[in-house]
PDB file of N, CA, C and O in Angstrom:
ATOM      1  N   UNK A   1     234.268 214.296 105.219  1.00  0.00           N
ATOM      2  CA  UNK A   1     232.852 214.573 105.310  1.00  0.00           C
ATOM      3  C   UNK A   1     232.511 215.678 104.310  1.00  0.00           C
ATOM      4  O   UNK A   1     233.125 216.713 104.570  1.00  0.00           O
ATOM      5  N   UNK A   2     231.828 215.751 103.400  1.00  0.00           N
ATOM      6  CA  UNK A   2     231.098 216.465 102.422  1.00  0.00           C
ATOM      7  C   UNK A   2     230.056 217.327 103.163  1.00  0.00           C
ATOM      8  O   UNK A   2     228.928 216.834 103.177  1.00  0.00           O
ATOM      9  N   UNK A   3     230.203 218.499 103.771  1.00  0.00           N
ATOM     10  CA  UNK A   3     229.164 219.477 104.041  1.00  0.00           C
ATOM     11  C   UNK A   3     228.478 219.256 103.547  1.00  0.00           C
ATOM     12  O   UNK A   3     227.675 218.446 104.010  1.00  0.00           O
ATOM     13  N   UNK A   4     228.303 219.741 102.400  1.00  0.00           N
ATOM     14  CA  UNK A   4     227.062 220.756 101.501  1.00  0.00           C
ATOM     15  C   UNK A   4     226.258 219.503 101.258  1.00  0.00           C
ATOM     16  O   UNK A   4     225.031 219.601 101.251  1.00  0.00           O
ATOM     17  N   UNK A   5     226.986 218.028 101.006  1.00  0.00           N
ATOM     18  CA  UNK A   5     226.548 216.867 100.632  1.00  0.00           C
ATOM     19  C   UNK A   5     225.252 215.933 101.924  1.00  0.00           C
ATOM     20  O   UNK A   5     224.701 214.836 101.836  1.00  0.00           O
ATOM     21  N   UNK A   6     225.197 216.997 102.981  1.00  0.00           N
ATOM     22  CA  UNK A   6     224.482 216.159 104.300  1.00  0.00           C
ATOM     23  C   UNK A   6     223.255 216.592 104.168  1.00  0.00           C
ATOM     24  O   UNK A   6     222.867 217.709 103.823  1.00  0.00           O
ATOM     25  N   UNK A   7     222.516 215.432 104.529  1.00  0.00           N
ATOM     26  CA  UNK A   7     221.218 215.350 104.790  1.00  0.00           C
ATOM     27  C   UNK A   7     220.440 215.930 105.755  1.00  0.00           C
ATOM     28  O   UNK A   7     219.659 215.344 106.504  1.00  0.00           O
ATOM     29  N   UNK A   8     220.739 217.400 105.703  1.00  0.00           N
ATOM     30  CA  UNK A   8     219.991 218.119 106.823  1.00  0.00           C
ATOM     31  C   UNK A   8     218.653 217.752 107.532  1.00  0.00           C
ATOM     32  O   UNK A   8     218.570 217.643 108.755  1.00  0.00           O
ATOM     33  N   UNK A   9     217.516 217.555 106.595  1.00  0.00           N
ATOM     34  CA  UNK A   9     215.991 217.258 106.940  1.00  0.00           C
ATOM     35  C   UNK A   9     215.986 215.849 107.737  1.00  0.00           C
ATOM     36  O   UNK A   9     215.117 215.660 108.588  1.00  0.00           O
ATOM     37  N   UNK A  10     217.158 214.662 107.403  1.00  0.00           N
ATOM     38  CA  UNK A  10     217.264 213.198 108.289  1.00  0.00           C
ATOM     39  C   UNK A  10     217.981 213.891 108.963  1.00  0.00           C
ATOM     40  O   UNK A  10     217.222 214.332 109.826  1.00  0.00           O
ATOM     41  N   UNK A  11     219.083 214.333 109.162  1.00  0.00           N
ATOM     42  CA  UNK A  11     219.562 215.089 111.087  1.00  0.00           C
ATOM     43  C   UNK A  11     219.189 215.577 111.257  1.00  0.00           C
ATOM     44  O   UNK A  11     219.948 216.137 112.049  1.00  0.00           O
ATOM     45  N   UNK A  12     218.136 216.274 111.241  1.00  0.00           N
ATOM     46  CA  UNK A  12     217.215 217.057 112.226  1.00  0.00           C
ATOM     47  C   UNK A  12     216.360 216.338 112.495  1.00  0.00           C
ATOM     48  O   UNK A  12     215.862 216.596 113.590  1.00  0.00           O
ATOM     49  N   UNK A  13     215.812 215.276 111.834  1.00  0.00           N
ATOM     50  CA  UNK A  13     215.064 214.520 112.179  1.00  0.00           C
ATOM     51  C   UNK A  13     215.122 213.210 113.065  1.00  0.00           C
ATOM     52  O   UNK A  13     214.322 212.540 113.718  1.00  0.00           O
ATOM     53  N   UNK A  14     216.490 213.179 112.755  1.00  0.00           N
ATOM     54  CA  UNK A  14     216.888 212.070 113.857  1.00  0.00           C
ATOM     55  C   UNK A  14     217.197 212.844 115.324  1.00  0.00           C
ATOM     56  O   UNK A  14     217.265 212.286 116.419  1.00  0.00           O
ATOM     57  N   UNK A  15     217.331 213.995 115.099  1.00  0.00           N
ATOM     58  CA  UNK A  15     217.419 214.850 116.459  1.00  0.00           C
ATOM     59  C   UNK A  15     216.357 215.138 117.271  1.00  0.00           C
ATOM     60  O   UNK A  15     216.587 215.539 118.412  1.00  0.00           O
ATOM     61  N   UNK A  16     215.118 214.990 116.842  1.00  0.00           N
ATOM     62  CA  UNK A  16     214.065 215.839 116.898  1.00  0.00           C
ATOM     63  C   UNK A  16     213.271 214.915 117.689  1.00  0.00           C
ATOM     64  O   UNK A  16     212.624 215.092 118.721  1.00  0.00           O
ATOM     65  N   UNK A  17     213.571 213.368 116.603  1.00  0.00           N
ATOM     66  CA  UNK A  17     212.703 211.683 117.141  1.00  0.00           C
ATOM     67  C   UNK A  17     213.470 211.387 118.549  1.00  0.00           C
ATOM     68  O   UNK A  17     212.860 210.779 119.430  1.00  0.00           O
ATOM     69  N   UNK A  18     214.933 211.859 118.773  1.00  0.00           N
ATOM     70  CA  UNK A  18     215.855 211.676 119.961  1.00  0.00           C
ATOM     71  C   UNK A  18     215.157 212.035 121.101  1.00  0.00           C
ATOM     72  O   UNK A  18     214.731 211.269 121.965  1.00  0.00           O
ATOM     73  N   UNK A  19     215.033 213.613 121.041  1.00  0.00           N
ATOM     74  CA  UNK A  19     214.242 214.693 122.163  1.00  0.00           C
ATOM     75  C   UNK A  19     212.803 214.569 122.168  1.00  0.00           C
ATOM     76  O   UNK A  19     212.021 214.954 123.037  1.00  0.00           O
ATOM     77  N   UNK A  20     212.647 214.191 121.472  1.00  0.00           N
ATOM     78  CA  UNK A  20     210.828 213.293 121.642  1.00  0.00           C
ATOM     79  C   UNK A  20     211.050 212.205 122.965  1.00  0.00           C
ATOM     80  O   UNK A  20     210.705 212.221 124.146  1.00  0.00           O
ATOM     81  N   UNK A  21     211.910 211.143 121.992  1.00  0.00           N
ATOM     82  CA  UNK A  21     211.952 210.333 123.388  1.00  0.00           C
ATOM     83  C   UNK A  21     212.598 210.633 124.715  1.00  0.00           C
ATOM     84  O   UNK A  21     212.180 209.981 125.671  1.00  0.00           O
ATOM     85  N   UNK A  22     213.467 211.440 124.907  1.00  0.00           N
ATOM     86  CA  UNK A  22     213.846 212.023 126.130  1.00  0.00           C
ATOM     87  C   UNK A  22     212.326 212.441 126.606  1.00  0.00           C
ATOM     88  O   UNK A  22     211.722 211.881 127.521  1.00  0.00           O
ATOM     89  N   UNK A  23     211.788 213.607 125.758  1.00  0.00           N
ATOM     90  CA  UNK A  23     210.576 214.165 126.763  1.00  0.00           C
ATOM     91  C   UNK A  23     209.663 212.922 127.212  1.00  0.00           C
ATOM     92  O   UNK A  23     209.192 212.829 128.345  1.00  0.00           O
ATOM     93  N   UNK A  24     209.445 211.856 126.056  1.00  0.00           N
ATOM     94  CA  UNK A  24     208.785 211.119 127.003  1.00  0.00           C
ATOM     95  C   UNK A  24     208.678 210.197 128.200  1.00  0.00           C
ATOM     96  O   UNK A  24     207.784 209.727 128.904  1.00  0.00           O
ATOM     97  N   UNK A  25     210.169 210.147 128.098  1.00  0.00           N
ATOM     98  CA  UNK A  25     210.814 208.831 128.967  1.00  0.00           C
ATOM     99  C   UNK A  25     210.784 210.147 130.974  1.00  0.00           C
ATOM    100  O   UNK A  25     210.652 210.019 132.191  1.00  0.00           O
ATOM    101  N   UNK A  26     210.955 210.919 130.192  1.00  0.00           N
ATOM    102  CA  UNK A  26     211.020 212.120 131.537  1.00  0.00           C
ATOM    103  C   UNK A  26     209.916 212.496 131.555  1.00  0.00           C
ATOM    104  O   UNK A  26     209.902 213.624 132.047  1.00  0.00           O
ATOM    105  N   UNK A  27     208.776 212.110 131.234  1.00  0.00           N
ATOM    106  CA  UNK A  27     207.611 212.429 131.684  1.00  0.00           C
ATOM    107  C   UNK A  27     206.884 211.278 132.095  1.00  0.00           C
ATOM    108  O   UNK A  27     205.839 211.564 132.679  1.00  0.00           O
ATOM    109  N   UNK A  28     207.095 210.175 131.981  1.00  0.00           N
ATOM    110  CA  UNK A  28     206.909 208.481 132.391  1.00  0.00           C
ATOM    111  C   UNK A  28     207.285 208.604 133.719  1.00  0.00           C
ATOM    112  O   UNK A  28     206.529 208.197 134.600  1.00  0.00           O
ATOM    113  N   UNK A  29     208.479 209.169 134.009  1.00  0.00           N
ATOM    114  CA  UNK A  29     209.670 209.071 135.142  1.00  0.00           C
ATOM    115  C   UNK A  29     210.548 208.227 135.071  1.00  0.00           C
ATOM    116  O   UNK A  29     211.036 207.784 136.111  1.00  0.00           O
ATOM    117  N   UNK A  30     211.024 207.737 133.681  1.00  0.00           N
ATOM    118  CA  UNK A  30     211.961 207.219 133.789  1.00  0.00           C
ATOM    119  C   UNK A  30     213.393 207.583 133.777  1.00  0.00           C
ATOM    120  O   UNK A  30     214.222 207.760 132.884  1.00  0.00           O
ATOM    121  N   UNK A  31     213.408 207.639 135.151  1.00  0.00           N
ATOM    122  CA  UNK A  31     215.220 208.526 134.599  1.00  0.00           C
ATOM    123  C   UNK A  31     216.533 207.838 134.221  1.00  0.00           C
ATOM    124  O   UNK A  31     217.619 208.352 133.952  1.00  0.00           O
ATOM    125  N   UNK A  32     216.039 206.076 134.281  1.00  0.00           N
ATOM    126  CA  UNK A  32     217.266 205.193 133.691  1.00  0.00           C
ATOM    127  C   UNK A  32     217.244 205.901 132.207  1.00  0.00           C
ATOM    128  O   UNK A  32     218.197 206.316 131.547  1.00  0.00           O
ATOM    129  N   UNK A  33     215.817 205.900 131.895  1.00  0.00           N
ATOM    130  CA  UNK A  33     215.957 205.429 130.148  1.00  0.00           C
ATOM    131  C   UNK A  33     216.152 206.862 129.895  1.00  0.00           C
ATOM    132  O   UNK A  33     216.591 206.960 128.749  1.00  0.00           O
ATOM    133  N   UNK A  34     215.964 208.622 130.721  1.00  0.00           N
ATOM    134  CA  UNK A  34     216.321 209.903 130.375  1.00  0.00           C
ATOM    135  C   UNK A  34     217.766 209.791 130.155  1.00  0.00           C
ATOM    136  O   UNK A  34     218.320 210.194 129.132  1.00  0.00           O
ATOM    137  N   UNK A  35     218.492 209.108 131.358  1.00  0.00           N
ATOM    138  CA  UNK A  35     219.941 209.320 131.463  1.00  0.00           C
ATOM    139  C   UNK A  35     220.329 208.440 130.373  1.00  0.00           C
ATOM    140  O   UNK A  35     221.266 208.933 129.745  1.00  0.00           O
ATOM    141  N   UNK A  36     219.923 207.244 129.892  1.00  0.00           N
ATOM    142  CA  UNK A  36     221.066 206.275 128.629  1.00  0.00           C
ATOM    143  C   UNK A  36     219.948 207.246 126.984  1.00  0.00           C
ATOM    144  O   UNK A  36     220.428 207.282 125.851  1.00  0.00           O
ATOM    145  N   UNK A  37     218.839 207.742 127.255  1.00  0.00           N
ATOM    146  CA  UNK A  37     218.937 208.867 125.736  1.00  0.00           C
ATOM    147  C   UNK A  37     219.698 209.583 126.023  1.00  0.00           C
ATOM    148  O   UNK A  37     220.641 209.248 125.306  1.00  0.00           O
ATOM    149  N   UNK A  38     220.004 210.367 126.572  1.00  0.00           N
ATOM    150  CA  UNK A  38     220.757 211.696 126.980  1.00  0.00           C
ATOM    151  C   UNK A  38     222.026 211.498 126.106  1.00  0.00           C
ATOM    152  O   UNK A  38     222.406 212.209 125.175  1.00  0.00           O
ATOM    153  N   UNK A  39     222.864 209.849 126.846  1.00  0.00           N
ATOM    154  CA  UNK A  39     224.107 209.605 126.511  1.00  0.00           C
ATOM    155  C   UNK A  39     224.082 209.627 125.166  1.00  0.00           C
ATOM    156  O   UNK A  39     224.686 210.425 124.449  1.00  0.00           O
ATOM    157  N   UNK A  40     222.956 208.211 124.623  1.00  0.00           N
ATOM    158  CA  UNK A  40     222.908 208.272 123.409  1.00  0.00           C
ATOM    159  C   UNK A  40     223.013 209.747 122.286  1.00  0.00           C
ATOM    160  O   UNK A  40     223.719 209.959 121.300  1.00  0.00           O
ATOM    161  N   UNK A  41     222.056 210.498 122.920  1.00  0.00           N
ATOM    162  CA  UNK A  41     222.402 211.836 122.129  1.00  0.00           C
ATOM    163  C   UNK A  41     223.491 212.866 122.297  1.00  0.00           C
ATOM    164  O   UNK A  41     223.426 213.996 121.812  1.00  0.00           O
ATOM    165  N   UNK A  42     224.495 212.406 123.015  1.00  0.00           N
ATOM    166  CA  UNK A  42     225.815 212.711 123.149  1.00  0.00           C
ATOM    167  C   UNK A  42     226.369 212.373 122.022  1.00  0.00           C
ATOM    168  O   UNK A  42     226.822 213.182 121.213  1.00  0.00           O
ATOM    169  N   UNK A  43     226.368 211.055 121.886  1.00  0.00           N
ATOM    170  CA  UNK A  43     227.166 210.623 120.922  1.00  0.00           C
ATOM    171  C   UNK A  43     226.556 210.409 119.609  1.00  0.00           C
ATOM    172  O   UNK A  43     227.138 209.748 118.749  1.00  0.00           O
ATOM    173  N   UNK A  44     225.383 210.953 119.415  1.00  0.00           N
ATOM    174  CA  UNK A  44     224.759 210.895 117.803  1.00  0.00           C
ATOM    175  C   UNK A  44     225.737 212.169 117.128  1.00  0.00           C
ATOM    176  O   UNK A  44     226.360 213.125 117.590  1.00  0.00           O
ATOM    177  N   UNK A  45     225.484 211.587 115.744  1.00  0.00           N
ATOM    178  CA  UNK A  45     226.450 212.353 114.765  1.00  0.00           C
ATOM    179  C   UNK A  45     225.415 213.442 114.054  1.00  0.00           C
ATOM    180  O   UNK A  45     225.881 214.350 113.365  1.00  0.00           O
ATOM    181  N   UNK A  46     224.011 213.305 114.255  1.00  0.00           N
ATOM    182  CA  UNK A  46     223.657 213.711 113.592  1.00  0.00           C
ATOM    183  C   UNK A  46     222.717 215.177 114.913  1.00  0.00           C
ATOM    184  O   UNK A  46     222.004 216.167 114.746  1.00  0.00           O
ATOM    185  N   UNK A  47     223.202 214.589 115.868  1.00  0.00           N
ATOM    186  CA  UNK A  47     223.575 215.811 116.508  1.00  0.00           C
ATOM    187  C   UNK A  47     224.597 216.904 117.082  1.00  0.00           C
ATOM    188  O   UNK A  47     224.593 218.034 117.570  1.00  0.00           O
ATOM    189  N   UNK A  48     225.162 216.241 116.851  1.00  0.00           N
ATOM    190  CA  UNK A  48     226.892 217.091 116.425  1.00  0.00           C
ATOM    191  C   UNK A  48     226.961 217.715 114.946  1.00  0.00           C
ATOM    192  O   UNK A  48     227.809 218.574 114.709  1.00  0.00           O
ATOM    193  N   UNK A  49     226.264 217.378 114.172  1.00  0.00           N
ATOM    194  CA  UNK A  49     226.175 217.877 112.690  1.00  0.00           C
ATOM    195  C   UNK A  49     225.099 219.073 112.849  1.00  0.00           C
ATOM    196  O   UNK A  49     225.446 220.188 112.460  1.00  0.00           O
ATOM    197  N   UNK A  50     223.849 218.903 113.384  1.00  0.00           N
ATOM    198  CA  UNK A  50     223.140 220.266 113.791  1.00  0.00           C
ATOM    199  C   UNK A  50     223.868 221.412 114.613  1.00  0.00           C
ATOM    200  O   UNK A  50     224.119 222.608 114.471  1.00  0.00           O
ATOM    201  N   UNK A  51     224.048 220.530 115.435  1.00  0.00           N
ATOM    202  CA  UNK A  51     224.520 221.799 116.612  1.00  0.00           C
ATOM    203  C   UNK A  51     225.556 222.561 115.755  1.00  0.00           C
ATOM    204  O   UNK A  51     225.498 223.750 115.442  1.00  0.00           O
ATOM    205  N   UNK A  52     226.520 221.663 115.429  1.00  0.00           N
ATOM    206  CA  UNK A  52     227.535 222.754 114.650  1.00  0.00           C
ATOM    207  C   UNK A  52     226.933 223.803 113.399  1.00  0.00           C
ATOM    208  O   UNK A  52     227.402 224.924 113.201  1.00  0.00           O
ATOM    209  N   UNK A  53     226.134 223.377 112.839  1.00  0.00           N
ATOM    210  CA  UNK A  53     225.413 223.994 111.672  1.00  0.00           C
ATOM    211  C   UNK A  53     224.568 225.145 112.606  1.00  0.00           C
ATOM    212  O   UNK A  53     224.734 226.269 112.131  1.00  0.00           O
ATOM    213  N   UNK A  54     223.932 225.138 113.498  1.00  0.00           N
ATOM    214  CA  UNK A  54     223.346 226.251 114.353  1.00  0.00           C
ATOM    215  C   UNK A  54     224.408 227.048 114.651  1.00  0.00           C
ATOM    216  O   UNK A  54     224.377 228.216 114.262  1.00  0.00           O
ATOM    217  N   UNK A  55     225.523 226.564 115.387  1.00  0.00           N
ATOM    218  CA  UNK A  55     226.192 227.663 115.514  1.00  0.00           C
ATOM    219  C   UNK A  55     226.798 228.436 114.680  1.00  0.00           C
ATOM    220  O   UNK A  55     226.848 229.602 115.072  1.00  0.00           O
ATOM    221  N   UNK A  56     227.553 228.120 113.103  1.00  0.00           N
ATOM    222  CA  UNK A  56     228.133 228.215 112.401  1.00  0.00           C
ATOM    223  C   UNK A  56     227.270 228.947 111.580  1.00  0.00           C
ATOM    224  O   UNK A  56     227.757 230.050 111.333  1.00  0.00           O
ATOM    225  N   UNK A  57     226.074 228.748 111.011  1.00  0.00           N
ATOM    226  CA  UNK A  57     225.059 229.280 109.802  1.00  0.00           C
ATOM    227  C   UNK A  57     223.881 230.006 110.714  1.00  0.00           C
ATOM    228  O   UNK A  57     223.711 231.219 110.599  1.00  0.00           O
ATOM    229  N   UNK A  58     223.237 229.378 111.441  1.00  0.00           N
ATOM    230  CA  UNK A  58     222.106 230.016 111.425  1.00  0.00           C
ATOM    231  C   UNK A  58     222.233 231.098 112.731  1.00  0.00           C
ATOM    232  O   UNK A  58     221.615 232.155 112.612  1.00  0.00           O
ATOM    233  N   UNK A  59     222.966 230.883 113.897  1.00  0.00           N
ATOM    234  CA  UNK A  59     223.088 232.151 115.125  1.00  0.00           C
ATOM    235  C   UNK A  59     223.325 233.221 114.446  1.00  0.00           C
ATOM    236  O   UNK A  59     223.782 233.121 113.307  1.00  0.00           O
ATOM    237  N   UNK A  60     223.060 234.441 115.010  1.00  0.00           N
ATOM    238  CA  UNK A  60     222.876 235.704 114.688  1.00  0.00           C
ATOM    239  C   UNK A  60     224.399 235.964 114.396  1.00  0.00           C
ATOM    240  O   UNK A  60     224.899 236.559 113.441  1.00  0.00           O
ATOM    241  N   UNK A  61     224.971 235.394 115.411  1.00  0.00           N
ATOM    242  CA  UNK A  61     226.783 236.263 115.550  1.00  0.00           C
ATOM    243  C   UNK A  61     227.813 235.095 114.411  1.00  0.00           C
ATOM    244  O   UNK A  61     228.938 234.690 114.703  1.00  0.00           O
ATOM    245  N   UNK A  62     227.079 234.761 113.163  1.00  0.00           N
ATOM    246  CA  UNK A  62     227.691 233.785 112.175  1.00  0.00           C
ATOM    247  C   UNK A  62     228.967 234.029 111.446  1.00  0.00           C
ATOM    248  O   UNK A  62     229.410 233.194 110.657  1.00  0.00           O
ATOM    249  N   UNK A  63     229.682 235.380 111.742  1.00  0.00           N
ATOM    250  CA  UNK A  63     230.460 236.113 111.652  1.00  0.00           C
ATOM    251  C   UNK A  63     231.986 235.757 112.229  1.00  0.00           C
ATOM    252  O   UNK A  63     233.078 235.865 111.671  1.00  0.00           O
ATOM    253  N   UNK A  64     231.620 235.276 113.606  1.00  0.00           N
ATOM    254  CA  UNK A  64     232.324 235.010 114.171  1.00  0.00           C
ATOM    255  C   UNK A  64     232.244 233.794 114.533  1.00  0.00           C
ATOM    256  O   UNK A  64     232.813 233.429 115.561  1.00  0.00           O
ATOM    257  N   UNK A  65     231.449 232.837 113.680  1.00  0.00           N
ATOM    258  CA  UNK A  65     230.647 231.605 114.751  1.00  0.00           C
ATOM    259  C   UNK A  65     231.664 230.656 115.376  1.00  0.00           C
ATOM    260  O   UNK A  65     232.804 230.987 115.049  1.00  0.00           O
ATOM    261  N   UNK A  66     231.638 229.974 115.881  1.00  0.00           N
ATOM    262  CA  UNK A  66     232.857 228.779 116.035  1.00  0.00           C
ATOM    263  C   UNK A  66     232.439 228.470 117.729  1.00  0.00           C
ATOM    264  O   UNK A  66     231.597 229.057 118.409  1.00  0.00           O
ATOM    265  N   UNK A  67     233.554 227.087 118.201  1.00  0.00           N
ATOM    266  CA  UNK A  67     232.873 227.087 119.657  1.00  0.00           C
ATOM    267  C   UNK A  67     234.319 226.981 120.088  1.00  0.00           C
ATOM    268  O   UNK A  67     235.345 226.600 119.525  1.00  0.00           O
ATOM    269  N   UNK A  68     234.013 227.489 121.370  1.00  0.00           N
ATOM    270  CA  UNK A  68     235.391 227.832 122.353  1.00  0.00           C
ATOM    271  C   UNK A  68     236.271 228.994 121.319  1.00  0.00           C
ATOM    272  O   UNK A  68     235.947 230.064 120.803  1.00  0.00           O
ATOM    273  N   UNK A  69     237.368 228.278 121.327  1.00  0.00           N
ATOM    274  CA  UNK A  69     238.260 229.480 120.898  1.00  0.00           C
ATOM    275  C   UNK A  69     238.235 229.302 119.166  1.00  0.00           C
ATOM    276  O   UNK A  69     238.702 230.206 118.473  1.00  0.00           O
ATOM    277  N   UNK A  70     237.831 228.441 118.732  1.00  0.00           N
ATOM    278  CA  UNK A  70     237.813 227.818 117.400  1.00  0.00           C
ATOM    279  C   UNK A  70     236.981 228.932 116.528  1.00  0.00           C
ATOM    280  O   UNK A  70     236.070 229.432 117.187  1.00  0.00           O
ATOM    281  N   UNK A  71     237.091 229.401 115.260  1.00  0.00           N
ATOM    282  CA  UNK A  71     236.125 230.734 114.893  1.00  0.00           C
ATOM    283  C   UNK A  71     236.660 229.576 113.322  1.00  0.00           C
ATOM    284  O   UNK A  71     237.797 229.320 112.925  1.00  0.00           O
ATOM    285  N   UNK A  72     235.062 229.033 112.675  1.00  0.00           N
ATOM    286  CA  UNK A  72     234.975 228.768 111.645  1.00  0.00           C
ATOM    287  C   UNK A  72     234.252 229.429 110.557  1.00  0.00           C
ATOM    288  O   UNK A  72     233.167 229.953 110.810  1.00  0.00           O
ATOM    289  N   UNK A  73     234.726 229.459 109.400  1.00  0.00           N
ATOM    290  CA  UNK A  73     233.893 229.922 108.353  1.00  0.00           C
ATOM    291  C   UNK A  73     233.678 229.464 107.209  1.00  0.00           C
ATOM    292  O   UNK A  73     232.739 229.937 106.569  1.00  0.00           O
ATOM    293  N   UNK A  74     234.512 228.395 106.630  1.00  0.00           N
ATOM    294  CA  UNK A  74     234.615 227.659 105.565  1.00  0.00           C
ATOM    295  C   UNK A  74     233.789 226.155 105.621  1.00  0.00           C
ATOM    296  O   UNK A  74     233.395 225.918 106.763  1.00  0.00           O
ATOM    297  N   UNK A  75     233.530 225.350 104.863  1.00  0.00           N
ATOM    298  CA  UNK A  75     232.760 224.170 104.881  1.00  0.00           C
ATOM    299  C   UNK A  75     233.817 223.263 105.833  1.00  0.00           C
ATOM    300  O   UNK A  75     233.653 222.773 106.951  1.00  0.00           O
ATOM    301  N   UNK A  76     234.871 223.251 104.997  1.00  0.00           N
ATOM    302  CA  UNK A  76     236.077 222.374 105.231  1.00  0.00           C
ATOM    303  C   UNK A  76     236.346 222.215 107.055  1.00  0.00           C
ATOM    304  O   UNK A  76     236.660 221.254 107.758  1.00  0.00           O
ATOM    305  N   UNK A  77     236.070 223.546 107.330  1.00  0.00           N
ATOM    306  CA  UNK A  77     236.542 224.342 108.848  1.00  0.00           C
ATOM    307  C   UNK A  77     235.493 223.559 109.427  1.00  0.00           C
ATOM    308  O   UNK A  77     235.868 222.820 110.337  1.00  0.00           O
ATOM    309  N   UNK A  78     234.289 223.528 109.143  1.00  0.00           N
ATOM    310  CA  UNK A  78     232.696 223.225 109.453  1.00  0.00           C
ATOM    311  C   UNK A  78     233.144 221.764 109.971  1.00  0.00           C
ATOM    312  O   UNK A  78     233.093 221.408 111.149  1.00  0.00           O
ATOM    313  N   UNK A  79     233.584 220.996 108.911  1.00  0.00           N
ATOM    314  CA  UNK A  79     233.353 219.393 108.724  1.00  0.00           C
ATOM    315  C   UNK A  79     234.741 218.966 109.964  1.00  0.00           C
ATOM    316  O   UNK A  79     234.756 218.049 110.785  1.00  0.00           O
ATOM    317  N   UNK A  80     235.626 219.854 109.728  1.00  0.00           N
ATOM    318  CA  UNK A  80     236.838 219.278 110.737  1.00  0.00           C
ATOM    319  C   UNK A  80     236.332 219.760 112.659  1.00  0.00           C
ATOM    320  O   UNK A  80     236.715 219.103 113.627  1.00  0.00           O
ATOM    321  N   UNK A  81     235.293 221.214 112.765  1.00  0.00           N
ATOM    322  CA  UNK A  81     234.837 221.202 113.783  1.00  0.00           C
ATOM    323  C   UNK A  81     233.931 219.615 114.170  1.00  0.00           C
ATOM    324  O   UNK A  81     233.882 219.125 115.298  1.00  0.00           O
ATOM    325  N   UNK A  82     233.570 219.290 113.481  1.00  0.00           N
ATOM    326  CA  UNK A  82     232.404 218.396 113.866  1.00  0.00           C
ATOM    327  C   UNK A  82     233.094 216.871 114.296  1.00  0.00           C
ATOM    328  O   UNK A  82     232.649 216.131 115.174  1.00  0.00           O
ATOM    329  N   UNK A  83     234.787 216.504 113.090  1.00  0.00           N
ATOM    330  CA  UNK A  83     235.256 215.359 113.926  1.00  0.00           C
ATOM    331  C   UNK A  83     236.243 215.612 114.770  1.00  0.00           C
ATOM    332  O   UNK A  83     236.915 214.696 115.245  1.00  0.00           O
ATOM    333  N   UNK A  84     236.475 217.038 115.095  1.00  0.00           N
ATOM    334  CA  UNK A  84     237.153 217.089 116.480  1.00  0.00           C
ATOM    335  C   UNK A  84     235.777 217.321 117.872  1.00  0.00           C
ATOM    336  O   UNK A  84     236.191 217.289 119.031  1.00  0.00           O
ATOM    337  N   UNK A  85     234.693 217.473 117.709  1.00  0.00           N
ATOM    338  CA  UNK A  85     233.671 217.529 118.868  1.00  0.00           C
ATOM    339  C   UNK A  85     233.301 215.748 119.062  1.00  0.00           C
ATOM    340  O   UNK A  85     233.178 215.236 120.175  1.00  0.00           O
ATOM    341  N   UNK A  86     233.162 214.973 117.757  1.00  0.00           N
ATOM    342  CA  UNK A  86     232.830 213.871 117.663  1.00  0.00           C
ATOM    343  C   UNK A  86     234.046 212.847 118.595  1.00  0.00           C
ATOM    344  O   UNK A  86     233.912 211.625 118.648  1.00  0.00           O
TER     345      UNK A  86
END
């Protein structure tokens, strides 16, 4: 996976169109279709590619960023967090 090479503005955007439809499907009352987005956005890549990029670049404590015991700082580190969460 090429970090620097990802399409930030389409994963966030595919993240963004995701939690749209969650809010709306949970405001319908549908909680079949809350619970199979939910899953679905479990397993999107292009929310595993944000989240890691929030924690890693943009949180305050970026110093230390990483999740669980894992402390990344390099791209390389970045891209291998994301297919071990994936």
């Amino acid at each position: 996976m090429d970090w620097p090479g990802i399409d930030w503005d389409q994963a966030e955007k595919d993240v963004r169109r995701l939690r749209q439809r969650i809010f709306t499907a949970s405001k319908e009352g549908d909680l079949a279709k809350v619970r199979n987005l939910h899953k679905l956005m479990l397993r999107s890549l292009s929310n595993t590619l944000v989240s890691v990029r929030r924690v890693t670049e943009i949180n305050a404590g970026r110093k230390a960023a990483g999740i669980g015991d894992q402390v990344v700082l390099t791209t390389s580190g970045k891209s291998e967090l994301v297919r071990f969460i994936q």
